[in-house]
N, C-alpha and C positions, 0 to 999 in steps of 0.2 A: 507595576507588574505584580502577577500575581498568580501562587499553585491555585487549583481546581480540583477538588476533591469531588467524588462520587460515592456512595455509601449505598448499596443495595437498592439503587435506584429502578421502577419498577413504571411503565407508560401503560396503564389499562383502559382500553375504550370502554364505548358505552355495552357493545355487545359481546365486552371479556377478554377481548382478544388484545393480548401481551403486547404490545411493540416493542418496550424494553422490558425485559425480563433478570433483573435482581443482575444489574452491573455496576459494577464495584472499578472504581479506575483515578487512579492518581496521577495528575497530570505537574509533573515539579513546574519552580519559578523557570519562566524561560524557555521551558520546554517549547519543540515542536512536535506537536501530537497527529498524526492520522488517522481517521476512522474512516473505515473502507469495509468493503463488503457489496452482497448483489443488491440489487432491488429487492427493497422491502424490509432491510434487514436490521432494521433499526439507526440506524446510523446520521440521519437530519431529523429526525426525531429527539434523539439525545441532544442535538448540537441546538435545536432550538430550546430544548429545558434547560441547557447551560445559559442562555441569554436571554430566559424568561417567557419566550413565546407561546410553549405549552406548558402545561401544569404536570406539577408529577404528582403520577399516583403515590408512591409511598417511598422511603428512602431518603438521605439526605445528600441537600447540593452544598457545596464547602467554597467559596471564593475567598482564598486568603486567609484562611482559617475559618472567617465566618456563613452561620448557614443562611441562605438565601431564598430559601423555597420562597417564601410570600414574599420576597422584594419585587417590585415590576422593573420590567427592564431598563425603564428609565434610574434605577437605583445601582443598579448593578455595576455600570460604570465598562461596559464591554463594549467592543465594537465590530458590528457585523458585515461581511460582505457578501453580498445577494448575488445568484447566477446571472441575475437579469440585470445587475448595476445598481439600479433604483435610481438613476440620475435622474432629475426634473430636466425635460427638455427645453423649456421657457427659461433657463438659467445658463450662464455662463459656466465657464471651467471651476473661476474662483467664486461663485457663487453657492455651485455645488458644495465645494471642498469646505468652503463657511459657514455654511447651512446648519451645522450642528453648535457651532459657536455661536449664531446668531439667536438660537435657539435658548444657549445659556446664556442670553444676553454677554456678551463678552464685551470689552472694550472696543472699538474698532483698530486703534492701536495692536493689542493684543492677536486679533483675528489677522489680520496683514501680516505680521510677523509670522503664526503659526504655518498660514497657508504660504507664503512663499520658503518655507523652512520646507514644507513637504513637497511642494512643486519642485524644489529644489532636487530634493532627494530622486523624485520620480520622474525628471526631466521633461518636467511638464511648463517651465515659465514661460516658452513662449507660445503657450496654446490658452495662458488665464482669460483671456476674452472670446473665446469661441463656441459656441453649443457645440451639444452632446453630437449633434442629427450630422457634425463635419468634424467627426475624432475618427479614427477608424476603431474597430471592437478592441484593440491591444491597450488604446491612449483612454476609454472608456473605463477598459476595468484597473489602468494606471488613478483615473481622477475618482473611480468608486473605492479604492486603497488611500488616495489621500484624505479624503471625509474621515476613511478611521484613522488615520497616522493623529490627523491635527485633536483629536477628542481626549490624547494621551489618557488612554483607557489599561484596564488591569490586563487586559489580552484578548487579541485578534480574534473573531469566527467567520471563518470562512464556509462558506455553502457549496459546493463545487463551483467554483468562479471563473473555472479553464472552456468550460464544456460548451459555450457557445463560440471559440475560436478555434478556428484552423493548426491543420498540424502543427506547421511552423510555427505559427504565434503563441500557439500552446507552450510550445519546448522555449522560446525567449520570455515568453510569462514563469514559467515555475522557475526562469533563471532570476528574474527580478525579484519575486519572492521570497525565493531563500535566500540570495543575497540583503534584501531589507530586514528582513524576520533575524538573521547572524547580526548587523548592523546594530538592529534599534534593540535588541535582545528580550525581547515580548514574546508569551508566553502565547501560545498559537496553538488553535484545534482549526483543524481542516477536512474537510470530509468529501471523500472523492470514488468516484466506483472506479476509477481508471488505475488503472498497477501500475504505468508510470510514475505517475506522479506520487502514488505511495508511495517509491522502492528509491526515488531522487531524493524528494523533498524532507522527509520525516528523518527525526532523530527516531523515534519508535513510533510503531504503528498499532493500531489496534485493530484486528479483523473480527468480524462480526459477523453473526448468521443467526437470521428467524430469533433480534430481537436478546443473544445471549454472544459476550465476547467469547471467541474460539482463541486468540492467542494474542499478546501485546508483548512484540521485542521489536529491538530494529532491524532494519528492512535484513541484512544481510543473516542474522540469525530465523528470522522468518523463510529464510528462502534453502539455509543450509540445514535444519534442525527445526522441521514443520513439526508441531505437537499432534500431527493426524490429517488425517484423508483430506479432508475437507480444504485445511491453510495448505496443504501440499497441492494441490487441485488447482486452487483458485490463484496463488499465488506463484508467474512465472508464466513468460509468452514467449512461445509456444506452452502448455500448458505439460504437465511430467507425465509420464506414459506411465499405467498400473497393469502388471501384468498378473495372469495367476503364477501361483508357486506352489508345489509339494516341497516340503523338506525332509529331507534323508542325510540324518547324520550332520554333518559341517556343511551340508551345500541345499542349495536349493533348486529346484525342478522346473525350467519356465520353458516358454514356448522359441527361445533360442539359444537352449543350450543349461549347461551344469552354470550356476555361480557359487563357488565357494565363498565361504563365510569364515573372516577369523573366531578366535573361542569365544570372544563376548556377545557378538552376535547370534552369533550359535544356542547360547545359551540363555536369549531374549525370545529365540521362536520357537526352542524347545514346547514338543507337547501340541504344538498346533498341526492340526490335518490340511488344512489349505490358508495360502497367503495370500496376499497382494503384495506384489513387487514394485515401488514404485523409483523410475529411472528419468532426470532430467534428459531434453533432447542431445544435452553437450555432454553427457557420458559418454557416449557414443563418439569414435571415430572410424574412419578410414581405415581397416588396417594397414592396407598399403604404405601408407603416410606415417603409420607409429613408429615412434622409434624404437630400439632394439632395447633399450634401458628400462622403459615403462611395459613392456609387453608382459612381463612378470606381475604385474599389480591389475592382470583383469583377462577379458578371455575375448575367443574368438569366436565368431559363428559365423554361416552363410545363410542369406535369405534373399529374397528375389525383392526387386526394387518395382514399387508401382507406380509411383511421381517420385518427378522432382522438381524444386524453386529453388532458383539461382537468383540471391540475394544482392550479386555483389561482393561483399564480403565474405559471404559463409553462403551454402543453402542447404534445402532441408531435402530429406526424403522420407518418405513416405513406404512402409514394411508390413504388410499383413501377415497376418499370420491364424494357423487354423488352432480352433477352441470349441471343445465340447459347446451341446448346449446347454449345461448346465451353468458352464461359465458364462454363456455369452449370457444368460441372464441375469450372473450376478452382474455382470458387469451393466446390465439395463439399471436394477436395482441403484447401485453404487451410481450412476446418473444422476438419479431424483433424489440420494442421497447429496452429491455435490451441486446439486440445484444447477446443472450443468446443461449442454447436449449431450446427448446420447454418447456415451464411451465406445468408440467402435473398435474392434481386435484388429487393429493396425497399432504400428509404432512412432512416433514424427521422430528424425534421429537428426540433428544438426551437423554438417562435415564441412570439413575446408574448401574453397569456392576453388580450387585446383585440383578437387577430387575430380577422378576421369569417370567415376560412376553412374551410370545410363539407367533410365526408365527401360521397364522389361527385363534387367538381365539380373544373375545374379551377382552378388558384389561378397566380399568379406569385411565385416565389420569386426571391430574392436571396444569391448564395453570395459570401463574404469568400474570393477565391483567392489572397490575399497567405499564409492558415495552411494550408491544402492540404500533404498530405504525398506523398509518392510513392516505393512502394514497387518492386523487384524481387522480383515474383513466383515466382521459383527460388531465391534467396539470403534473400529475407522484409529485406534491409538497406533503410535509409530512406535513401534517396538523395537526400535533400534537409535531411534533418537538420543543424543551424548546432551543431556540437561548443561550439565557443566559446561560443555564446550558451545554452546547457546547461550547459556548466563556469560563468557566470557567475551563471545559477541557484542552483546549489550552492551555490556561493561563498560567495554574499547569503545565506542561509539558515544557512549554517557560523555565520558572525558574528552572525547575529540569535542563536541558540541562545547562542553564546557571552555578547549583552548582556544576554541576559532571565537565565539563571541567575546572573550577575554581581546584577543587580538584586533578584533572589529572594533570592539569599546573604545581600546588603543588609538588604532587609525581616524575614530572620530573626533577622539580628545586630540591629537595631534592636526589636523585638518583647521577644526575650532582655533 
């Protein structure tokens, strides 16, 4: 195992254009890392200069303390997992999984041992004699994880390696994952455009845009205390509704109603002529359904309902609302800024799947304006963002990472 350092690392093509742009990222031993972001955004770009594949243009790579830029990938000692598998189909299960032992010449001795050690682990022994062409795609990217389990390498790369399985196998893949990644306690970068799998999987994440990191915490700090427009945007499905804001005084001006602001918030928008509001869809309740304790800590409004999905569990609705044009264009603007669709002046508002509220009519909603974020619409910064209680986020999460693989170590030694 082994940390991964990044030092001003910079991907310039031939005709200038940045893919990676001056990123700086420390990945500790053991860590599990995310890099996430849209297309384009630099993010298998980096993960191929961690395992040698592209060259970098300037900046240093750190494996273990030492720097690597000129090692080829064969020196590096990493191990990659391809979206496509890379299985040889003219090979068996344990052929595959040998293939890189056989490679380092390894004893045969040696090679048996490894590969049934991983089959073991991936519940794959009784599939070692069968081609790739009769696994289904789940037992496929189980037998392309044990090639890298057996290579016992300084730390995993994974390439998006979900994206060619179905919902379901998706959701029991990133369960096997993270349960082996806690286990074998290996230092792991994964890179994914999917926000599931970011927001399960990762101890911290790293979001990324056009090529420059936007934010690295863990998922829960990412989602509570977005550093700006952009990781508030992208990060969260249904995605957080921005609405405009005047402020006057402790409150602020939106298109449903007054939200009052305590003093510290108050005195982050001070001086600004117009905001961005931005509100998760579950701030939002029923009011019907609120309780009489919480109704103090947010407000009410009425507004006409234009859809609704019924989830099951929860559904959503769907709330228009009218906006100059001078907004509806910022809000175009602030689109191609979130590399987004198009921001429409609707609201998505998530309520309880025993709400009685109907398409067409209108309803009374309940907004919690204590998680309200408030953005600067020319800078995209959250001006209201609590750093500290974001660093303590992480923090929490550092340590849990740190107990559970301590406990996984456990159960392995105990097993053994």
């Amino acid at each position: 195992m082994a940390s991964i350092e990044m030092k001003n690392i910079v991907k310039q093509y031939g005709d200038g254009f940045p893919a990676v742009n001056d990123v700086s990222l420390d990945i500790a031993d053991g860590e599990f890392m995310i890099l996430v972001g849209p297309s384009g955004c630099g993010k298998s770009t980096l993960l191929r200069m961690i395992v040698g594949l592209e060259d970098i243009t300037s900046g240093d790579m750190l494996i273990g303390g030492k720097r690597v830029n000129d090692l080829a990938p064969r020196d590096r000692n990493l191990s990659m997992v391809f979206q496509n598998y890379a299985l040889y189909p003219h090979m068996t299960v344990f052929e595959n999984i040998a293939f890189p032992l056989r490679l380092a010449k390894m004893p045969d001795d040696e090679v048996r041992r490894r590969v049934t050690e991983a089959s073991d682990v991936l519940e794959l022994k009784d599939h070692l004699e069968r081609k790739p062409a009769n696994l289904s795609g789940g037992q496929r990217q189980r037998v392309a994880m044990g090639r890298a389990i057996v290579r016992q390498a300084e730390a995993f790369l994974f390439d998006e390696p979900l994206s060619n399985l179905d919902a379901k196998l998706r959701g029991q893949m990133r369960t096997e994952i993270s349960r082996l990644q806690r286990r074998l306690g290996i230092t792991t970068v994964y890179v994914t455009h999917d926000q599931t799998e970011a927001m399960t999987l990762g101890d911290r994440v790293c979001v990324l845009r056009k090529g420059k990191i936007q934010q690295v915490a863990s998922p829960r700090e990412l989602y509570e205390q977005p550093v700006n427009l952009f990781v508030a945007g992208f990060i969260g499905s249904p995605p957080m509704n921005f609405l405009p804001a005047t402020p006057k005084g402790d409150r602020l001006e939106t298109p449903f109603g007054e939200i009052v602001l305590d003093e510290k918030r108050a005195a982050a928008v001070a001086g600004h002529e117009l905001l961005l509001v931005g509100i998760r869809p579950e701030y939002f309740e029923d009011a019907s359904l609120v309780e009489e304790a919480k109704r103090p800590h947010g407000s009410v409004f009425t507004a006409r309902v234009d859809v609704t999905e019924w989830l099951g569990d929860s559904q959503f609705a769907y709330i228009p609302y009218d906006a100059p044009e001078s907004i509806r264009k910022q809000l175009r603007d602030l689109s191609r800024e979130l590399d987004s669709e198009e921001l429409r002046t609707q609201a998505i508002v998530s309520i309880d799947s025993t709400s009685r509220i109907r398409e067409g009519r209108e309803a009374e909603f309940w907004l919690d304006t204590r998680k309200v974020h408030v953005f600067d619409p020319e800078t995209g910064e959250n001006l209201t963002r609590d750093a500290e209680a974001g660093a303590e986020l992480t923090r929490m999460a550092t340590q849990d990472r740190e107990e559970q693989q301590e406990h996984a170590r456990g159960e392995s030694i105990g097993a053994a």
